[in-house]
C-alpha positions as CSV (number, residue, x, y, z in Angstrom):
1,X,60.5,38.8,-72.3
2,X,61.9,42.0,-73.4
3,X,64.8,44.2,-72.5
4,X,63.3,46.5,-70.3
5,X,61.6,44.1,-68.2
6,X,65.2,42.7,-67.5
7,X,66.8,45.6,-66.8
8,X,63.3,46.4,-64.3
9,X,64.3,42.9,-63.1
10,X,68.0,43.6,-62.1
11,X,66.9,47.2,-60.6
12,X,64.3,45.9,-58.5
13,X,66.6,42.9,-56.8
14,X,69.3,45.5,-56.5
15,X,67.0,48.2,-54.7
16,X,65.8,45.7,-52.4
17,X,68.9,44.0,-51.6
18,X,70.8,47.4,-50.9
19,X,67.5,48.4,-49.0
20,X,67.7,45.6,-47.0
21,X,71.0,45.9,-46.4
22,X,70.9,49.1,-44.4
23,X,68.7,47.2,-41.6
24,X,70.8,43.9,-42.1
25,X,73.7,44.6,-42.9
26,X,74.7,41.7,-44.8
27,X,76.5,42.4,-47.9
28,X,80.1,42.4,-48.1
29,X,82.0,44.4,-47.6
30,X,79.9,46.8,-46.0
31,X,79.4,50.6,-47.6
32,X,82.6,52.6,-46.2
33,X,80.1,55.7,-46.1
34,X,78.2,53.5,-43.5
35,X,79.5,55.2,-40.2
36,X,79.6,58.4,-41.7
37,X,75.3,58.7,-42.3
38,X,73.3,59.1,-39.3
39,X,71.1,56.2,-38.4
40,X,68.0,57.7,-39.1
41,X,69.1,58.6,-42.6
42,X,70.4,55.7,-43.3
43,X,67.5,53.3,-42.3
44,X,65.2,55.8,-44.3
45,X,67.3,55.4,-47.3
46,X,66.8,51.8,-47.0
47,X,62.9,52.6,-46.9
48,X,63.0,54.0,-50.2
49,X,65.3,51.7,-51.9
50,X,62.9,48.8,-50.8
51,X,59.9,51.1,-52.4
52,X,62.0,51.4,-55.3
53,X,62.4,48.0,-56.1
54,X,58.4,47.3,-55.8
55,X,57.5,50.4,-57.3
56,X,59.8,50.3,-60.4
57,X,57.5,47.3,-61.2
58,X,54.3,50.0,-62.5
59,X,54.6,51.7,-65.5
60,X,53.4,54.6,-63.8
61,X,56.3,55.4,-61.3
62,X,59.1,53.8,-63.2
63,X,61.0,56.6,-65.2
64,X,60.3,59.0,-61.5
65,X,61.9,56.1,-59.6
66,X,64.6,55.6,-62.2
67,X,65.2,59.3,-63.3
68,X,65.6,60.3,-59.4
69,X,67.9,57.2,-58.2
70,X,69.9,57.8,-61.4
71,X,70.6,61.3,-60.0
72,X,71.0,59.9,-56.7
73,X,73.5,57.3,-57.9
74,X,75.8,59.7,-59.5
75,X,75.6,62.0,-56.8
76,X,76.9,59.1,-54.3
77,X,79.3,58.3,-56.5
78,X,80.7,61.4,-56.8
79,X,80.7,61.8,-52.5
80,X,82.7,58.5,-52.8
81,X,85.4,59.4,-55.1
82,X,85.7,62.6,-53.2
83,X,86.3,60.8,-50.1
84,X,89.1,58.9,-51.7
85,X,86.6,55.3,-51.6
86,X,86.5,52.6,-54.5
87,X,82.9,50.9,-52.9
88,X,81.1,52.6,-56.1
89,X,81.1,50.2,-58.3
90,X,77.7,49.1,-57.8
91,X,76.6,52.6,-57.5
92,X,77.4,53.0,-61.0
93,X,76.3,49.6,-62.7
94,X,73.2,50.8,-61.4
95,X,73.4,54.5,-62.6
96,X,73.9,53.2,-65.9
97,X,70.6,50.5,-66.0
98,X,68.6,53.2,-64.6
99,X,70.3,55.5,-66.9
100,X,68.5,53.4,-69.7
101,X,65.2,53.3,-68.2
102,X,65.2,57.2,-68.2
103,X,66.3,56.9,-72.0
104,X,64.4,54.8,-73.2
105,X,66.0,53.7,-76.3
106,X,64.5,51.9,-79.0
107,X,66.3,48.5,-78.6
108,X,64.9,48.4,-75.2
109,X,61.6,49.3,-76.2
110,X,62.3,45.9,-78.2
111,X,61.6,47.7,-81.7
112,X,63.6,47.7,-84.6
113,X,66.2,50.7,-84.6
């Protein structure tokens, strides 16, 4: 198994869980931005982070996925540590993996540097 499949691995369980998690509400504690994002939003955000995490899976889609939530990530993060929140933590463990799959570096590509 190489590198990239792992970090595919760990960006597809995260999508899904946090997808989930916006119809189920089950991680702890919940996202302080919850209250703040309509419903609607909200539940369509979830939609796409539960594509994400199947979709990252095809070679095809995987640097659009992972160049566009990369964005995304540091975007929320940013909204968070504007509005004085420390709930980002996640956001950017994620930036960073994704961050990667944009890259591309060799040792991910599991080739000698």
């Amino acid at each position: 198994m190489n590198i990239t499949n792992i970090i595919v691995g760990l960006c597809s369980v995260l999508f899904l869980m946090v997808g989930a998690d916006k119809f189920g509400a089950f991680l702890d504690p919940p996202c302080s931005m919850m209250n703040e994002i309509p419903e609607l939003i909200w539940h369509g955000l979830g939609v796409l982070q539960i594509l994400a995490g199947i979709l990252i899976w095809l070679p095809t889609y995987r640097k659009y996925i992972a160049g566009f939530f990369f964005i995304f990530m540091l975007a929320f993060t940013a909204v968070h540590l504007i509005q004085g929140t420390s709930d980002v933590g996640g956001a950017i463990f994620m930036a960073i993996l994704l961050g990667l799959l944009v890259w591309n570096p060799k040792f991910i590509q599991g080739k000698q540097i």
